[in-house]
C-alpha positions in Angstrom: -4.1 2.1 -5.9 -1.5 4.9 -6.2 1.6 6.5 -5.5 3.0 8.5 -2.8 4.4 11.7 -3.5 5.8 11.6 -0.4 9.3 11.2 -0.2 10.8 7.8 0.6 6.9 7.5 -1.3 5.4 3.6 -1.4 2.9 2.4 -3.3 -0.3 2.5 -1.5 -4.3 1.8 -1.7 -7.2 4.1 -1.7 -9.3 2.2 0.0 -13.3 2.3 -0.5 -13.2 2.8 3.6 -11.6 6.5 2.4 -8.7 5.4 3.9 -5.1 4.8 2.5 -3.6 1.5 3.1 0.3 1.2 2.7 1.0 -1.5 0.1 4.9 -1.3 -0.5 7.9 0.7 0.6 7.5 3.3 3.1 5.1 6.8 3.1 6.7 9.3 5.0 3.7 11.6 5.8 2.3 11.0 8.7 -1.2 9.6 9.5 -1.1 9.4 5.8 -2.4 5.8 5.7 -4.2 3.6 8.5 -2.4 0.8 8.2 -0.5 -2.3 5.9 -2.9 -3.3 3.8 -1.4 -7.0 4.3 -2.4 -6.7 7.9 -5.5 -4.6 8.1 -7.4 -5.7 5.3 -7.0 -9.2 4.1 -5.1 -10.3 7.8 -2.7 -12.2 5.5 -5.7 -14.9 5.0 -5.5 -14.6 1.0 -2.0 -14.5 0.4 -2.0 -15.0 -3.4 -4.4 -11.7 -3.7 -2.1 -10.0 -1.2 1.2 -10.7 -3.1 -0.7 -9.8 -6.7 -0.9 -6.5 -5.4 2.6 -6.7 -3.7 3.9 -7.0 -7.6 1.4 -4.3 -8.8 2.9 -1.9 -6.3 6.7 -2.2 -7.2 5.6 -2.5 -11.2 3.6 1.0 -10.5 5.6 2.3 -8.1 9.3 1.4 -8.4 10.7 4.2 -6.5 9.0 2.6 -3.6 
């Protein structure tokens, strides 16, 4: 998981696809990531996983 340097820069996930995967708040590049990691990879089916890394994002990443 990283940052964006981006501005309006989320956190997001570098995936081991080698794609990014927006996690929280907003990447302004485009075709920067594939997706919301929410949707794309776990389909919302683990939602405890999904809102650890939620919480990891915005601790990481709090300009996101």
């Amino acid at each position: 998981m990283a940052c964006s340097d981006a501005v309006n820069g989320g956190a997001y996930l570098a995936a081991a696809d080698g794609e990014n995967y927006l996690l929280t708040g907003t990447i302004a590049r485009a075709g920067f990531v594939k997706g919301n990691a929410g949707v794309a990879l776990w389909d919302m089916k683990d939602e405890g996983a999904y809102a650890e890394w939620l919480d990891a994002g915005e601790k990481l990443c709090p300009g996101g």
